[in-house]
C-alpha positions in Angstrom: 11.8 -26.1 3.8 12.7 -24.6 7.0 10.2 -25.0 9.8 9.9 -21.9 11.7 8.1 -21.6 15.2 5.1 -19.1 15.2 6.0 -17.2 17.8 9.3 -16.7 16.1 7.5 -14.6 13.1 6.7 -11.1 13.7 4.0 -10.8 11.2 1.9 -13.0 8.9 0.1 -11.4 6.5 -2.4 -12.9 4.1 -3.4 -11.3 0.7 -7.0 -11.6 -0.3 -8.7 -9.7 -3.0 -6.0 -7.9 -3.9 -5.6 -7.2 -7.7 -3.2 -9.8 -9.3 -2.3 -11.2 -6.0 -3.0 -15.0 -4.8 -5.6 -15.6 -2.4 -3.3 -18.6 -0.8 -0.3 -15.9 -0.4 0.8 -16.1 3.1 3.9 -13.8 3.6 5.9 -14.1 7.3 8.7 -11.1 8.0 10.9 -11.5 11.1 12.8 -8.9 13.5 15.9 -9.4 11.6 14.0 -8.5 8.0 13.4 -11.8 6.5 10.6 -12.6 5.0 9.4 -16.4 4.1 6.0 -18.0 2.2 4.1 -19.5 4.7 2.0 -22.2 3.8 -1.2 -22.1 5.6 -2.0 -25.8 5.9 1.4 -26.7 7.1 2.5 -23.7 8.9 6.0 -24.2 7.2 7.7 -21.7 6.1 10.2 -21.5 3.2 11.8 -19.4 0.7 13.5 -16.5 2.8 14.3 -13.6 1.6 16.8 -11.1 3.3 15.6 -7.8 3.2 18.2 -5.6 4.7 16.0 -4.3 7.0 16.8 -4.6 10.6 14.4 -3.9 13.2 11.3 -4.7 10.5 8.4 -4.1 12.8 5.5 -4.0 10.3 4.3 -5.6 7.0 0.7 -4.9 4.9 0.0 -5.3 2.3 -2.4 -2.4 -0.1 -4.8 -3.0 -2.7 -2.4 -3.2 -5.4 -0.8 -5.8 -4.0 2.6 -3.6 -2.8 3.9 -4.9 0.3 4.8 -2.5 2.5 7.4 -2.2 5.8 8.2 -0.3 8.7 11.5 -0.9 10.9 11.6 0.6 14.7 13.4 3.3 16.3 16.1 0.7 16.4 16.1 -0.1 12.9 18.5 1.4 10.6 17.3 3.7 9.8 14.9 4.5 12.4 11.4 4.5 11.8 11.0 4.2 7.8 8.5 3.3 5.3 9.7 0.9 2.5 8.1 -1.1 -0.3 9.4 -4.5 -0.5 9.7 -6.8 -3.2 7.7 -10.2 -3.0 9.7 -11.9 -4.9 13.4 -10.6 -3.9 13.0 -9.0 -0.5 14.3 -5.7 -2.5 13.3 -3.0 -0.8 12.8 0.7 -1.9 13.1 3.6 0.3 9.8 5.3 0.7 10.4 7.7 3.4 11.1 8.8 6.9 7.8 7.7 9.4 8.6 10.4 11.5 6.5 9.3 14.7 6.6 10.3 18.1 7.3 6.8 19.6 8.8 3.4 19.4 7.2 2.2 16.1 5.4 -1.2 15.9 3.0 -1.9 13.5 1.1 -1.2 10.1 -2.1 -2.4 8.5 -4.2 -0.9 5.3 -7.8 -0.2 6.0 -9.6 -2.5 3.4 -11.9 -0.1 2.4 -10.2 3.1 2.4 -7.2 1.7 1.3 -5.0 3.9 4.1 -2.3 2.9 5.4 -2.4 3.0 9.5 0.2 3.1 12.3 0.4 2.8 15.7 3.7 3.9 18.0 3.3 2.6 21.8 4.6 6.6 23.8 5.2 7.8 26.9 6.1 6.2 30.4 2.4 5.2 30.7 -0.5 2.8 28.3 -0.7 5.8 25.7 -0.2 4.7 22.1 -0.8 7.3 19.1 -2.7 6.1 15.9 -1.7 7.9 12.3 -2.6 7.1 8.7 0.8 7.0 6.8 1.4 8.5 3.1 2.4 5.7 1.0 4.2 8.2 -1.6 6.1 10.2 0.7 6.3 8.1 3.7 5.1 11.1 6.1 2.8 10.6 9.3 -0.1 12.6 9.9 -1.5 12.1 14.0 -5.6 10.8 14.5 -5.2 11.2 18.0 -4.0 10.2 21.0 -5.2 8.1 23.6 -5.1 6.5 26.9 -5.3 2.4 26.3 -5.3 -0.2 29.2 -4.3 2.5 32.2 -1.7 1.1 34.2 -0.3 -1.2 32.0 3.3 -0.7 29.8 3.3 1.0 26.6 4.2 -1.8 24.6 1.2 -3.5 25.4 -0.8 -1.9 22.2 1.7 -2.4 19.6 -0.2 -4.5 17.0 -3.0 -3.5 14.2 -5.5 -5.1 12.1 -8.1 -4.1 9.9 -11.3 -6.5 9.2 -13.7 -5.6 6.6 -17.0 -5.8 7.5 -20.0 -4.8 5.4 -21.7 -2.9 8.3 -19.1 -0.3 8.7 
């Protein structure tokens, strides 16, 4: 088992009520697009799996249990949706993001089942939220909006969805 520093992981995603998925499935992706089991007692991480991807920005997982990916505007390519392969790290080409800025992360909405983005922009704190087709791969804006003025762009570049019975 390789035992990988948490800061050096770029996302950890855990999949919970998820149809045919474990509860105890902790999945780690790195920059360079590998993606490991972590074990959540132990914090070690084994099992990598290369992906191909370069730049891999963003993992969630949807209801069904597909994980999904995003790389950067420095992945190749630039700013793309994939589906990706538990098992393998085989991914499959979903389609072109399309956004208006860098391109960090993504994250399902538990209860809708939508598939968010966010993309830090501009030379000041704006970052732009969009729900994502998982088909197609295409963007579609919910708005734009000034975050945390004075402060760099990439300073908003994470999502996370929490389920909560009141909302």
């Amino acid at each position: 088992m390789t035992r990988l520093v948490v800061a050096g992981l770029l996302a950890l995603l855990v999949v919970a009520g998820a149809p045919g998925a474990r509860a105890d499935m902790l999945i780690g992706a790195s920059w360079d697009g590998t993606i490991y089991d972590i074990d959540p007692t132990t914090g070690l991480a084994s099992n990598p799996r290369e992906t191909g991807l370069y730049a891999l920005s963003g993992i969630a997982f949807g209801a069904d249990g597909t994980l999904y990916g995003r790389t950067t505007v420095a992945g190749t390519p630039p700013k793309t949706l994939y589906s990706i392969d538990v098992a393998t790290g085989a991914t499959t080409l979903i389609g072109d993001i399309a956004t208006w800025g860098w391109g960090s992360d993504i994250d399902f909405d538990p209860v809708s089942d939508i598939l968010y983005g966010i993309d830090p922009v501009g030379g000041i704190a704006n970052a732009v939220l969009y729900t994502i087709d998982t088909m197609y791969g295409t963007a579609s804006p919910v708005g734009q909006r000034q975050l945390w003025s004075g402060l760099p762009p990439t300073r908003l570049h994470r999502l996370d969805a929490w389920r909560h019975a009141g909302l």
